[in-house]
Every structure is written in C-alpha cells, then in structure tokens.
C-alpha positions as CSV (number, residue, x, y, z in Angstrom):
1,X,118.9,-51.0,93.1
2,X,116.8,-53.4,91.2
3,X,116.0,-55.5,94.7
4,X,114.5,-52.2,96.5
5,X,112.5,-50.9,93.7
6,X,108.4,-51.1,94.5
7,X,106.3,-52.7,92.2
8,X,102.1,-53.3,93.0
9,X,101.1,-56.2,90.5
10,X,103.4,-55.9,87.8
11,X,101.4,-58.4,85.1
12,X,104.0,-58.5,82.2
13,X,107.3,-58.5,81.2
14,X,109.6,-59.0,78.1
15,X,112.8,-58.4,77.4
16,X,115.2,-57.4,74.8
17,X,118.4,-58.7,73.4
18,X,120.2,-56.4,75.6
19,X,119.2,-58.0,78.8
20,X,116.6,-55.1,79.6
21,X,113.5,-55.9,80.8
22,X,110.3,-53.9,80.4
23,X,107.0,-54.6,83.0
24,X,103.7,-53.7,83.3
25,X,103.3,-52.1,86.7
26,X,99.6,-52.5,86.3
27,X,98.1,-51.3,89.8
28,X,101.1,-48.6,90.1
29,X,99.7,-46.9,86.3
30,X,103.5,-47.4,84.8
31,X,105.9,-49.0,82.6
32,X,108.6,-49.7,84.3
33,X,112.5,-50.6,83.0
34,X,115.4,-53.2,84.9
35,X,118.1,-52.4,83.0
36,X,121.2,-54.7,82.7
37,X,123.1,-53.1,85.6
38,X,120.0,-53.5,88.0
39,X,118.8,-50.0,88.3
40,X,114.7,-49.7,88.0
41,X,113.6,-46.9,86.3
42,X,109.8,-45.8,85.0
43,X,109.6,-45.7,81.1
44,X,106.2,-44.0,80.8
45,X,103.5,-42.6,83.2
46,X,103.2,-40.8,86.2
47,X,101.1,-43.3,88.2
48,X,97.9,-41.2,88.5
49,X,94.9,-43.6,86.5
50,X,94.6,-41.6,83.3
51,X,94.5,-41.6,79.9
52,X,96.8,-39.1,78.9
53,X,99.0,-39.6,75.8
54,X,102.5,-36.8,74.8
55,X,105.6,-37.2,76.8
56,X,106.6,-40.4,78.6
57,X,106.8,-38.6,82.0
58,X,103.5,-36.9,82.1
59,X,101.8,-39.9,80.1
60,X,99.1,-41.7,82.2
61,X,97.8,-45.3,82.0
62,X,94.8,-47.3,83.6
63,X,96.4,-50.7,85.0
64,X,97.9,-51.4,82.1
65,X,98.5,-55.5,82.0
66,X,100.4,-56.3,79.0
67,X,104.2,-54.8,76.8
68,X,106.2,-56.2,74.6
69,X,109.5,-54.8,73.1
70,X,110.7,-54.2,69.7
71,X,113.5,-52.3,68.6
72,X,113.9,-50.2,71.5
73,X,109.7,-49.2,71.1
74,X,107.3,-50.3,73.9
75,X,104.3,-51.3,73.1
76,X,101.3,-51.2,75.7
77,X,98.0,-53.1,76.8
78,X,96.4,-50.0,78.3
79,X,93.7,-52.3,80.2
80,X,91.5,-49.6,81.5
81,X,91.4,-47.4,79.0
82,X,90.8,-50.0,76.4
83,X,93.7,-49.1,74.3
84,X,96.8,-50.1,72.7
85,X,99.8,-47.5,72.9
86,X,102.9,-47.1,71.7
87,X,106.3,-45.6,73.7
88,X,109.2,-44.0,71.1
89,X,111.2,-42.0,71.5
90,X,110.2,-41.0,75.0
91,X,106.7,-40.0,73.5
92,X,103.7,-42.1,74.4
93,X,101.0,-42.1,71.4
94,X,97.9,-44.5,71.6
95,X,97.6,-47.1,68.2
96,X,94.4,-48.5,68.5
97,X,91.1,-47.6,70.7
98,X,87.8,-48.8,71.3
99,X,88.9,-52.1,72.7
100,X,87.5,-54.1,76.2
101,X,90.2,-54.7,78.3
102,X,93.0,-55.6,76.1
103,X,95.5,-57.6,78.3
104,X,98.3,-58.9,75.7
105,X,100.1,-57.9,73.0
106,X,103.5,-59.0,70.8
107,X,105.0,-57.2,67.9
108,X,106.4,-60.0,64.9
109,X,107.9,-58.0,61.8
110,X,105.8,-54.7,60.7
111,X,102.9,-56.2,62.6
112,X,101.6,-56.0,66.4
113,X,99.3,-58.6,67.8
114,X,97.2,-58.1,70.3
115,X,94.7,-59.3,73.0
116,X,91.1,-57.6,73.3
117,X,90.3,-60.1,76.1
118,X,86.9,-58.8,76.6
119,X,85.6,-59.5,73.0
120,X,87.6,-62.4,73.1
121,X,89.2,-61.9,70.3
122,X,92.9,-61.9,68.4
123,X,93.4,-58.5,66.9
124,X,96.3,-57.4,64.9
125,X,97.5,-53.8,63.4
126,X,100.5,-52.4,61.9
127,X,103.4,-51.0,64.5
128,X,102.5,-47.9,63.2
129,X,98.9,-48.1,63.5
130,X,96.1,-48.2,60.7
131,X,93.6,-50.5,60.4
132,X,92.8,-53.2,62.7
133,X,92.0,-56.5,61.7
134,X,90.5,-59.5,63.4
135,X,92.0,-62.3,63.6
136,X,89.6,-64.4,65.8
137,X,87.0,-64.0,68.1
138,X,86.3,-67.5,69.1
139,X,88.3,-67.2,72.0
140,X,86.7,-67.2,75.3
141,X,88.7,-64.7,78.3
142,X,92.3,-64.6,76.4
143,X,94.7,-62.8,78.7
144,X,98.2,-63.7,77.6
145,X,99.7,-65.2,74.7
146,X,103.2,-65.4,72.6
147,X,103.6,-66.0,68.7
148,X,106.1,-68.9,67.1
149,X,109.4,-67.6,65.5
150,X,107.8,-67.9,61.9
151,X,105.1,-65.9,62.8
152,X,102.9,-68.8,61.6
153,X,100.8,-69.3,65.1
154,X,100.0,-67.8,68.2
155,X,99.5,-69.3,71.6
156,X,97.2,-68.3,73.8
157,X,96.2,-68.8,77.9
158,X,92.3,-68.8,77.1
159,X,91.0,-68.8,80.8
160,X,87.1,-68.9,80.6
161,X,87.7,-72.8,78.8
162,X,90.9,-73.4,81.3
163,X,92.6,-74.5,77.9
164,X,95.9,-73.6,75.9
165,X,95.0,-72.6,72.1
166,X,96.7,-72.3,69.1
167,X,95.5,-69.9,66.8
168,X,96.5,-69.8,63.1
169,X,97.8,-66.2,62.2
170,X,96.4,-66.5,58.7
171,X,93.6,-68.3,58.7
172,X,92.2,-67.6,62.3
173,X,91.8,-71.1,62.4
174,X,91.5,-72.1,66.3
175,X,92.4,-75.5,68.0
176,X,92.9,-76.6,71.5
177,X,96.3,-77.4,72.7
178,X,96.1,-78.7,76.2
179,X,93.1,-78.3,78.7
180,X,89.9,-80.8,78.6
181,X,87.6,-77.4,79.3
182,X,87.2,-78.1,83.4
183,X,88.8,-76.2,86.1
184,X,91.7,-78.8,87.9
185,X,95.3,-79.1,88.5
186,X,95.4,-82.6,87.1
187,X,98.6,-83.3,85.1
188,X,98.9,-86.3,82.4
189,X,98.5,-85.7,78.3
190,X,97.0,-82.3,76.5
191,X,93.9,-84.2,76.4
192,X,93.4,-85.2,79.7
193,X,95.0,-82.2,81.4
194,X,93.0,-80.0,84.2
C-alpha cells in the first residue's frame, strides 16, 4: 500500500498520462513507481551506492535527484555518479557521463534536457544518446527546471542568484523571471520578489 511504502528523500517526481508516478528515492539509491492502484514498487536499483548499469534490479545509483517519463522510458539524474541514464525495457543503460551533479532532467520530442547543476549549465542530448550539446552555462546552482508545451523555453529554479530563469531553448538566451538576486521570503511583483 502506497501509504506504508518507505521513502528517504525522494527529490523528484513526474508522472505519466496513466496516473503513474515515477520518484527519485535519492538517499534510498532507487527509482521508485506509485502506480494508479496505490501499490509502490522499485523500477531500478538495488539501493546499494553504485554505479552499475544492465538489468533494472541489479542496476545501482548514487542519490539520484532528478526523472522524468516519456513513453513508458525513465530517464535519470544519477547525481553521484555524474550521469544521465536511461530505464527501457527493464534495462538501465547510462546516456551521457562526465557531468557534476546533474540534478534535473525533462524529455520534449526526440530530445532530453538536462541539468548539470555543478557547471551550471543547460545541457541537452538525444533520447537515444549521441552528442551533447550546451545550451547555457550562465546559470549559477540550477537544480530543477520544466520546459513550455512548444518546447520554446525552459524554466529553471537557479538557487545560487535565489531567482527563477527563463532560458531560450534555441538561442540559450537567459533572462530573469522573478527573484531580485537576495535571499528573502518577500512576496510582491517578479522584480521585487525575495
């Protein structure tokens, strides 16, 4: 039953159009599943800290902190290993490496987009891997982000400026949103916003 499943820090979910949600049981090493009848199940991962790619159930992960869904594929933020994997077909494979702590990452189309927070930079590849392009790296700490339906912008929390930015997909272009750059809780317009 979904209410006494465990989680330690789960630090993303998404869903799909079938009322399943996938999370990022970051401190427990897994991806987890909530299926549409309630019932918790782990997707990928054994919950050792690894980095161990082949079947789902032996697959290992290092706090992994962002997934996103696409036509029944999971795709992964493997934090601590500084990669981005991939979960078909009950078979984990890793898409992109030689990243610092990436912590996001959304699939529009053919294309996946994702977080490597600690270059501070907007990254994007194909679903199927290949080359990796940048998109941005004026960002400063990005952890989480989401993309407009027309794929023309992303959206992004950029915590080292305590700001909201919007990021043009194309040009790389990057504006603030909301956030004057100080740390607060003070609520009024985008400009003035803490």
């Amino acid at each position: 039953d979904k209410l006494e499943a465990y989680f330690d820090f789960p630090d993303d979910i998404d869903v799909n159009d079938s009322g399943v949600f996938v999370v990022a049981d970051t401190m427990n090493n897994v991806i987890r599943e909530i299926a549409a009848d309630g019932i918790v199940d782990t997707v990928a991962g054994t919950g050792s800290t690894g980095d161990t790619i082949g079947a789902a159930a032996t697959a290992e992960f290092t706090q992994p902190r962002g997934v996103d869904i696409a036509d029944g594929v999971v795709y992964v933020a493997d934090t601590g290993n500084g990669k981005i994997k991939k979960i078909d077909d009950d078979t984990v494979t890793t898409l992109v490496s030689d990243l610092n702590a990436p912590e996001a990452v959304r699939v529009h189309g053919t294309t996946l987009y994702f977080l490597d927070t600690g270059n501070n930079a907007l990254k994007k590849v194909s679903v199927n891997g290949g080359t990796v392009t940048t998109i941005t790296s004026s960002l400063n700490e990005p952890v989480k982000f989401d993309i407009t339906a027309d794929g023309t912008y992303a959206y992004v929390a950029n915590a080292g400026t305590y700001q909201v930015k919007r990021v043009n997909l194309s040009s790389g272009a990057v504006s603030t949103i909301a956030g004057t750059g100080d740390e607060g809780k003070k609520n009024g317009s985008c400009t003035e916003a803490t």
